[in-house]
C-alpha positions in Angstrom: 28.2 32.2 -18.0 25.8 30.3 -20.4 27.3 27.1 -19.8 27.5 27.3 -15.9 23.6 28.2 -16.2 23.2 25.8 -18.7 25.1 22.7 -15.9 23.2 24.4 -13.2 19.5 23.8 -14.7 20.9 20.2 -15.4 22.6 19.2 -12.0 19.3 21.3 -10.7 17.1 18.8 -12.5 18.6 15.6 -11.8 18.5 16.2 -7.9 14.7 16.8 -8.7 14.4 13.5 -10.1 16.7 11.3 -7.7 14.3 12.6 -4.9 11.4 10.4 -6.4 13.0 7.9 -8.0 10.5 5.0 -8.3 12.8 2.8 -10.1 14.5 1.5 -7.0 13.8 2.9 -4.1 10.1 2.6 -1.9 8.4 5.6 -1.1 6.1 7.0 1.6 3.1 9.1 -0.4 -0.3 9.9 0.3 -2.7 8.6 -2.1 -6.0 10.0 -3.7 -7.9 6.6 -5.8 -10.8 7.0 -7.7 -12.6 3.9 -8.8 -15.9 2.1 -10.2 -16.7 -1.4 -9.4 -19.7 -3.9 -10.5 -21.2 -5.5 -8.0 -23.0 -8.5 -7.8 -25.0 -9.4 -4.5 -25.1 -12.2 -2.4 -27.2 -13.8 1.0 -30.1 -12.0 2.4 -29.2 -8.8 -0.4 -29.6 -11.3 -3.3 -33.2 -11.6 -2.1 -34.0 -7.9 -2.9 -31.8 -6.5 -5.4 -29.7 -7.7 -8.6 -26.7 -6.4 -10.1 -25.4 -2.8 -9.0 -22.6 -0.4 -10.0 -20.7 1.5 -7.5 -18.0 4.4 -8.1 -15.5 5.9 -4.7 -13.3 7.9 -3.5 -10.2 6.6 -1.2 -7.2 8.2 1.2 -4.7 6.1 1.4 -1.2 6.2 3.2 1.4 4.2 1.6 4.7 3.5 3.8 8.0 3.1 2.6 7.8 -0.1 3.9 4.5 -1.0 1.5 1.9 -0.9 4.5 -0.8 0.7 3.6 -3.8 2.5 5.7 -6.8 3.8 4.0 -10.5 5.0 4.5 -13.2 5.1 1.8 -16.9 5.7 0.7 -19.0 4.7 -1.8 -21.9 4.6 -3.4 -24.1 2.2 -4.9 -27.1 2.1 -7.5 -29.0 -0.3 -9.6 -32.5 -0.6 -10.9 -32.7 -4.3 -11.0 -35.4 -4.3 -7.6 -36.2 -8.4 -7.6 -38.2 -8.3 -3.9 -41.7 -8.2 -5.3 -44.9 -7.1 -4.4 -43.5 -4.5 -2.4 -46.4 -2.1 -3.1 -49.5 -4.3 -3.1 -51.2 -3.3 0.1 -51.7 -0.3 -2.5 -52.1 -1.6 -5.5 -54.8 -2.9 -7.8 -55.7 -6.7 -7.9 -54.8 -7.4 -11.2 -52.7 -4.2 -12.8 -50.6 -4.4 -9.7 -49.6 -0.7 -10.2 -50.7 2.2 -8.0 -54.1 4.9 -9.0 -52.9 8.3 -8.6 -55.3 11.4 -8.0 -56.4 11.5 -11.4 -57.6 8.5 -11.3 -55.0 6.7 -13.9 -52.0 4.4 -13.2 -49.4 5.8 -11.9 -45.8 5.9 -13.2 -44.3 4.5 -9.8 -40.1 3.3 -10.6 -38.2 1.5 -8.3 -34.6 2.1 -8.2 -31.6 0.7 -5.6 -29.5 3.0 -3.4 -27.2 2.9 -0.8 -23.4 3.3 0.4 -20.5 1.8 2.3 -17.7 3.7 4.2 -14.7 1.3 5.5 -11.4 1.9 7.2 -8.7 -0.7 6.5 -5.5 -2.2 6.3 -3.2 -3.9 3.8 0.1 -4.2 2.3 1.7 -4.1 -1.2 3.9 -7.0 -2.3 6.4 -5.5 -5.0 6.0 -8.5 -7.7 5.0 -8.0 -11.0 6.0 -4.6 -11.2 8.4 -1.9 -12.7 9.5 -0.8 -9.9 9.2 -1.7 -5.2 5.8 0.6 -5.5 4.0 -1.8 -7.6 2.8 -5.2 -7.0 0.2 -7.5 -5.3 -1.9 -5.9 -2.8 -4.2 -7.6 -0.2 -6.4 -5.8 2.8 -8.8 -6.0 5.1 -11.6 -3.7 6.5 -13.9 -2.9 8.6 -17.1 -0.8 8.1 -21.0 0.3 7.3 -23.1 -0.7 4.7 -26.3 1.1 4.1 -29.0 0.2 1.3 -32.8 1.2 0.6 -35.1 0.8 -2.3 -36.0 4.3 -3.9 -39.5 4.9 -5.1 -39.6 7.8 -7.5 -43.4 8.5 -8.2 -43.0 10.5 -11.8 -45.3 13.5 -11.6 -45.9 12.9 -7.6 -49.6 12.6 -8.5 -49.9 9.6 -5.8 -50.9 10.9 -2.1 -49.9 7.0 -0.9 -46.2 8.0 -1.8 -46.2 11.2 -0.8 -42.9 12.4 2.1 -42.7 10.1 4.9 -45.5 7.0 4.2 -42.6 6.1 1.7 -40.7 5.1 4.6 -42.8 2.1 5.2 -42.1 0.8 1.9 -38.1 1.9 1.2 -37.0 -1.3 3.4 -34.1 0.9 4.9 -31.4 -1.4 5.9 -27.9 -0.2 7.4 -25.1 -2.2 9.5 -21.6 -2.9 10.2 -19.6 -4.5 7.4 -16.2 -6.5 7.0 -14.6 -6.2 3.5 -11.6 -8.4 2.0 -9.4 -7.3 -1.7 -6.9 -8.4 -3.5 -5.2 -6.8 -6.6 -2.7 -5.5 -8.2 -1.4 -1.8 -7.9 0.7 0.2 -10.6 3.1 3.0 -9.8 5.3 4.3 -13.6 8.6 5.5 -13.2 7.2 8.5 -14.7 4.9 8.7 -12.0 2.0 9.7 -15.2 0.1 6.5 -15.3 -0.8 5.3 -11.8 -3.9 2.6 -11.5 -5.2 -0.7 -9.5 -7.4 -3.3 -10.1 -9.0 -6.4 -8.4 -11.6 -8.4 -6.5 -13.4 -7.8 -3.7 -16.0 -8.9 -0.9 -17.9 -7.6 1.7 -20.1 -9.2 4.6 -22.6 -6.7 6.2 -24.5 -7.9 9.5 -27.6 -5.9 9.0 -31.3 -5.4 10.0 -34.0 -3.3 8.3 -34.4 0.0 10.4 -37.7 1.5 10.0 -40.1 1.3 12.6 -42.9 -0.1 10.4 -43.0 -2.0 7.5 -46.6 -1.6 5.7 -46.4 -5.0 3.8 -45.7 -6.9 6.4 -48.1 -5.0 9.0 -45.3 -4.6 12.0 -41.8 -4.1 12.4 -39.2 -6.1 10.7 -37.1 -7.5 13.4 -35.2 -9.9 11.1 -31.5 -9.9 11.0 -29.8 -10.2 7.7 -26.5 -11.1 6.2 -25.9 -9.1 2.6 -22.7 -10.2 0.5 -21.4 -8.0 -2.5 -18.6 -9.5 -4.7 -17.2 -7.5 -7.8 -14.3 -6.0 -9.4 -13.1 -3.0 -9.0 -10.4 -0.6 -10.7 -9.3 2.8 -10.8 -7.1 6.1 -11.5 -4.6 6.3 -8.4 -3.4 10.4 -7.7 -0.1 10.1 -5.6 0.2 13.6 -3.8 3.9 14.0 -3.8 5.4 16.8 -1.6 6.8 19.8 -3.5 10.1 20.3 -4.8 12.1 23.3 -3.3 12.6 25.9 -6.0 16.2 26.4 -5.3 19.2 24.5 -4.1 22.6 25.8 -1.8 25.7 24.0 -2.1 28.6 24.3 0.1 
């Protein structure tokens, strides 16, 4: 009786594994990706901010024939804020820095913010790879890129900053986006250590959208073109269907 449970648990166990054998055969799995990327910017963006970092969260669908479908969103920060004089209509001459209520200067920090979400397309070429699930990947997307300057005033001591005249100063700028990668993807046979890595670009057609811009004294009608070109990696979570806890033979 031992040894038949004994040959059971085994044949029981190697059905389990030839069901997601990665070695050999290409599967169809959902995937969960988690990922950080620096960013540098480019165009009209390059203008107003410098290098950012950017972290996200991805759904993809991975067919057994390698095509893959995904959405994402991220989000970016930075504090490198290189479009100056963005507070002197209320500013001193000289200090350039804001007087709060008190009377003193105020500690006024400028950081960068934003996000992109993007729905796209691609497909996995197995070379370079242990096994059909790993390889070259390429894809292309389509999307929204939003950005704004943040202004933190430490203390809130400054009745210029104060709720919604920040607005006229935040240069809130959103619009649709195209995005291009290409990297590399690894699937283990042990299906433990999953990852990607590789380059990408993005193209947003954007224009600021706030209804007033208090530098400039009117509305910035101006339509931009923002670039962002980095590399990005991350921790791949394939969500593999359950094994059944028994098994029937006839």
């Amino acid at each position: 009786m031992r040894n038949f449970l004994l040959t059971l648990f085994i044949c029981g166990a190697i059905s389990v594994q030839a069901q997601f054998n990665l070695n050999d055969t290409c599967i169809a799995v959902p995937l969960l990706q988690f990922s950080y990327a620096g960013q540098l910017p480019g165009g009209d963006m390059a203008k107003r901010f410098g290098f950012n970092s950017n972290i996200g969260l991805n759904y993809t669908y991975k067919t057994h024939t390698n095509w893959l479908f995904g959405v994402d969103f991220t989000y970016l920060f930075g504090n490198e804020i290189r479009e100056y004089g963005l507070l002197d209509s209320i500013s001193t001459h000289y200090e350039h820095s804001v007087i709060n209520v008190n009377g003193e200067f105020a500690d006024v920090r400028l950081w960068e913010r934003g996000f992109s979400s993007t729905a796209w397309v691609g497909k996995l070429w197995p070379v370079f790879g242990s096994n059909p699930n790993s390889g070259i990947v390429t894809n292309f997307g389509l999307g929204f890129l939003e950005h704004h300057i943040k202004i933190e005033d430490i203390g809130n001591q400054s009745p210029q900053l104060v709720g919604d005249l920040k607005k006229g100063y935040d240069r809130l700028t959103n619009g649709p986006s195209v995005s291009e990668y290409v990297g590399y993807m690894y699937m283990s046979n042990n299906r433990l250590l999953n990852f990607f890595v590789g380059i990408e670009c993005s193209q947003a057609f954007t224009k600021d959208r706030r209804i007033w811009d208090y530098e400039m004294m009117k509305p910035d009608d101006a339509q931009r073109i923002d670039l962002l070109y980095g590399m990005r990696a991350g921790w791949i979570l394939p969500l593999y269907k359950r094994m059944p806890k028994a098994y029937y033979y006839y």
